[in-house]
VEXDOVEX-781128 format. One record per atom (N, C-alpha, C, CB): residue in one letter; x, z negated, y. Coordinates in steps of 0.02 Angstrom, whole numbers, padded with zeros to 5 digits, always signed. Glycine has a CB too. Layout:
REM residues N
AXZY
...
REM end
This chain:
REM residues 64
X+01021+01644+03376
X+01029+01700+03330
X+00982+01756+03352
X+01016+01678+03257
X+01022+01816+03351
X+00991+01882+03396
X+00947+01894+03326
X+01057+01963+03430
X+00892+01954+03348
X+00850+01978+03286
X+00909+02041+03248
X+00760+02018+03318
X+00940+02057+03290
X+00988+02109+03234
X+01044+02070+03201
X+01031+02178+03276
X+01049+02024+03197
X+01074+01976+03161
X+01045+01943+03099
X+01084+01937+03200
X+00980+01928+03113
X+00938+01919+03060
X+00913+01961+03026
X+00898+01893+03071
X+00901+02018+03052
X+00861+02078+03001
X+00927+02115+02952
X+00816+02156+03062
X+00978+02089+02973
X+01022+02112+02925
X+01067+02053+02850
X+01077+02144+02981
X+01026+01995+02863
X+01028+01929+02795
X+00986+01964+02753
X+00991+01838+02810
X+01002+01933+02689
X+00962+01947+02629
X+00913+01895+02628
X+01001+01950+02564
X+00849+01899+02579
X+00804+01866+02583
X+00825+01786+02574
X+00760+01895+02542
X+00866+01785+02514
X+00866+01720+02510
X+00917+01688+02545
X+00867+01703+02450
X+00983+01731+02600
X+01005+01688+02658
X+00963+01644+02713
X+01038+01730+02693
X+00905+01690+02712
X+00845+01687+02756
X+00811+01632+02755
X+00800+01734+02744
X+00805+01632+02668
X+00774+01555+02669
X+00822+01489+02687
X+00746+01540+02592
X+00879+01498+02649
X+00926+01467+02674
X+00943+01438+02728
X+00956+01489+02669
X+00931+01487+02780
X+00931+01483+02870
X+00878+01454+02906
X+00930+01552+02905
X+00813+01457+02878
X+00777+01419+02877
X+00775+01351+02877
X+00758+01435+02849
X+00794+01313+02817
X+00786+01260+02793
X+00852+01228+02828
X+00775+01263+02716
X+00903+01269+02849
X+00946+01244+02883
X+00918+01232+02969
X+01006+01291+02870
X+00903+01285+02986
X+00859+01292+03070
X+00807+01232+03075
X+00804+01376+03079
X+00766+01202+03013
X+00728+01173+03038
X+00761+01077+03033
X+00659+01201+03001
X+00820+01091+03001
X+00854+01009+02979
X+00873+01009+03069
X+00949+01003+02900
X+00906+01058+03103
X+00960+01051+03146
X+00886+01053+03202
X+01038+01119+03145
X+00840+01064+03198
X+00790+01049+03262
X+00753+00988+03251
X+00734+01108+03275
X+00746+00973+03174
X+00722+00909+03171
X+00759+00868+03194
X+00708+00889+03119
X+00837+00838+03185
X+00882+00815+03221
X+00887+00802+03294
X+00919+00844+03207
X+00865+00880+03309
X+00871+00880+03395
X+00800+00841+03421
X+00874+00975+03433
X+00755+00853+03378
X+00696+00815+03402
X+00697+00741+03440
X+00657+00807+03343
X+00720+00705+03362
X+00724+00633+03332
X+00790+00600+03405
X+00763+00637+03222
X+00840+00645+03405
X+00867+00621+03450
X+00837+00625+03526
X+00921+00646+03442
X+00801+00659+03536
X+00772+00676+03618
X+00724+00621+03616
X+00729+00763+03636
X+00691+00590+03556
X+00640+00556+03567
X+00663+00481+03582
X+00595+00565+03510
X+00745+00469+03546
X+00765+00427+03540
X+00809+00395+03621
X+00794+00443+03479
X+00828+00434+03643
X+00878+00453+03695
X+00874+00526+03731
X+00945+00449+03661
X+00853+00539+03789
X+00847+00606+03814
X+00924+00634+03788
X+00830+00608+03905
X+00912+00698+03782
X+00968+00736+03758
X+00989+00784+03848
X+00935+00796+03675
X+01033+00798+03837
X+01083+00818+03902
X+01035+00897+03905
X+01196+00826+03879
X+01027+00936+03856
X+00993+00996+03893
X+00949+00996+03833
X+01039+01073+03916
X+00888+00983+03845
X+00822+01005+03815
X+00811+01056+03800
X+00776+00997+03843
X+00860+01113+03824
X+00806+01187+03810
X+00859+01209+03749
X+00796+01264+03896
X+00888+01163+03722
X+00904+01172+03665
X+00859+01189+03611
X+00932+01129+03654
X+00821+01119+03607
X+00755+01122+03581
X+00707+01186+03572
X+00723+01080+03618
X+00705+01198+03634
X+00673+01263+03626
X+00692+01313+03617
X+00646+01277+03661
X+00759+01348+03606
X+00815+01398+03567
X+00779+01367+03503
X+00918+01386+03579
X+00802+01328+03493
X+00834+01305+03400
X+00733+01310+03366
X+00893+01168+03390
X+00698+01303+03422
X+00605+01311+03384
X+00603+01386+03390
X+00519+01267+03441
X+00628+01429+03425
X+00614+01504+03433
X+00651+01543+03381
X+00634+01531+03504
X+00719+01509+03371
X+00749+01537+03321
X+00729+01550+03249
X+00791+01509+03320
X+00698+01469+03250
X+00657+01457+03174
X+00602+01503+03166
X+00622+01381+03165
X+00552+01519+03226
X+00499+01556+03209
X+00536+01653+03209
X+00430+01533+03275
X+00589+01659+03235
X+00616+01709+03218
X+00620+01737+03139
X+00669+01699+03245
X+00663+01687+03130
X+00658+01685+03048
X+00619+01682+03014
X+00679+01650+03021
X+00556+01643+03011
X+00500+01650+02980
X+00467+01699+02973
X+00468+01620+02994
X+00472+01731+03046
X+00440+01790+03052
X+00460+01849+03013
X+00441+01805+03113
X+00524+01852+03024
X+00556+01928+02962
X+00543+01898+02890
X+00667+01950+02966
X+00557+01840+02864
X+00538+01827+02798
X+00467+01846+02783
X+00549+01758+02783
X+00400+01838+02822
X+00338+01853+02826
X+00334+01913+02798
X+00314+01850+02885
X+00377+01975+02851
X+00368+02040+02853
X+00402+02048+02798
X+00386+02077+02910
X+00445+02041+02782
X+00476+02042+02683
X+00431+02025+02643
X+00537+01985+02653
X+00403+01979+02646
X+00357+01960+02601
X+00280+02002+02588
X+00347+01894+02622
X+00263+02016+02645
X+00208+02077+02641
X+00214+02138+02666
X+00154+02063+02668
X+00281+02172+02651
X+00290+02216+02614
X+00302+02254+02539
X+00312+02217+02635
X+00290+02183+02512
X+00311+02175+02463
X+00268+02218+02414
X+00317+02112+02455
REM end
């Protein structure tokens, strides 16, 4: 997910996307640990994405 994609959700899609971003990397984790997964740098999309998001919710939040 691009940042002009995200800066245009509402706050509480945001959280939403969140709590969804971090189920679908926990997943990817649990499985890599379990069984190598076919491309790893999944992992690292789906952790950059999450801190994407966190990050604009942040900046919402102290602007507040």
């Amino acid at each position: 997910m691009k940042n002009k994609d995200i800066v245009t959700l509402s706050t509480a899609e945001l959280q939403d996307k969140v709590r969804e971003e971090q189920a679908a990397l926990g997943k990817l984790s649990l499985n890599h640990a379990i069984s190598p997964i076919e491309n790893p740098i999944k992992i690292r999309s789906a952790r950059r994405t999450v801190a994407r998001l966190k990050t604009e919710l942040t900046k919402r939040n102290q602007a507040k």
